[in-house]
C-alpha positions in Angstrom: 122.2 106.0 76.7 121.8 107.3 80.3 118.3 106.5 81.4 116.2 109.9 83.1 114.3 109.6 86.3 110.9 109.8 86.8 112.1 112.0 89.7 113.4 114.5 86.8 111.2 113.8 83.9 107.8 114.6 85.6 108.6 117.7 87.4 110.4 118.9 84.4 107.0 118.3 82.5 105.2 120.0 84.5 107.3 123.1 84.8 107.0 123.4 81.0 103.3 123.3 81.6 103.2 125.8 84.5 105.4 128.0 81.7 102.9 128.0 78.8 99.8 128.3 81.5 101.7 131.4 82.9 101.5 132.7 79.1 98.0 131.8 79.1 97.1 133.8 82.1 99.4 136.9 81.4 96.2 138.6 80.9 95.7 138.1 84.6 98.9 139.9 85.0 98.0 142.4 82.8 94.1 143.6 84.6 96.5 143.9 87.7 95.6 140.9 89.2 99.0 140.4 90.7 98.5 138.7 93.8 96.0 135.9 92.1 98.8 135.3 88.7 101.8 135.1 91.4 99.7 133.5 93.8 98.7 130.4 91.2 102.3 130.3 90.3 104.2 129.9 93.7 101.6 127.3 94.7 101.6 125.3 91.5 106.1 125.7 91.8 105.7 124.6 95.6 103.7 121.9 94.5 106.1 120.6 91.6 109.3 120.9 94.4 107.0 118.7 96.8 106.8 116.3 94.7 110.0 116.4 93.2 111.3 115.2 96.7 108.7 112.6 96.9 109.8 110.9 94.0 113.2 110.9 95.0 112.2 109.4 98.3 110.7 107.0 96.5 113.0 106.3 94.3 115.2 105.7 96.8 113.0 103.5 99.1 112.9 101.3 95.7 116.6 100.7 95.5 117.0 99.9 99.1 114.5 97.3 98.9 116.0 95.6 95.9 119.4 95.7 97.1 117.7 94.2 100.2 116.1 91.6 97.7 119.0 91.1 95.9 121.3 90.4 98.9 118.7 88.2 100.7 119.2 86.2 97.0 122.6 85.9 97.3 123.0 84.6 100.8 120.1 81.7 100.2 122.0 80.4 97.4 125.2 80.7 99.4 123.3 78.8 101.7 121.6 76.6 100.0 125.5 75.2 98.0 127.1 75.3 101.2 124.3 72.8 103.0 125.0 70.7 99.8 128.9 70.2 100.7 
């Protein structure tokens, strides 16, 4: 079973959230409030891209480093058998 990303899984979350609260505030809509229901929206959507790309970034970051780890690994114990010789 392919495993999701944070990177996906969060934002995701929080889109379905920023739907039902836009349900919620439809009344907003409604009184003619356009600028303050549109307003909430693009700012909360903006905020769920930025972070989105954060995540990623960081989820990249995270590989790098254990590939960095991993190889570091492998060269010690190359090392280490070819001192024993």
């Amino acid at each position: 079973m392919k495993r999701f990303k944070k990177s996906t899984i969060i934002p995701l979350t929080l889109l379905l959230y920023l739907a039902a609260m836009s349900v919620i505030g439809f009344p907003y809509y409604q009184a003619g409030e356009y600028l303050y229901y549109f307003g909430i929206i693009g700012s909360t959507l903006l905020a769920i891209i930025l972070l989105h790309f954060l995540l990623k970034k960081k989820e990249k970051y995270r590989k790098e480093r254990e590939n960095n780890i991993n190889n570091k690994e492998e060269s010690q114990a190359r090392n280490s058998s070819n001192n024993k010789e």
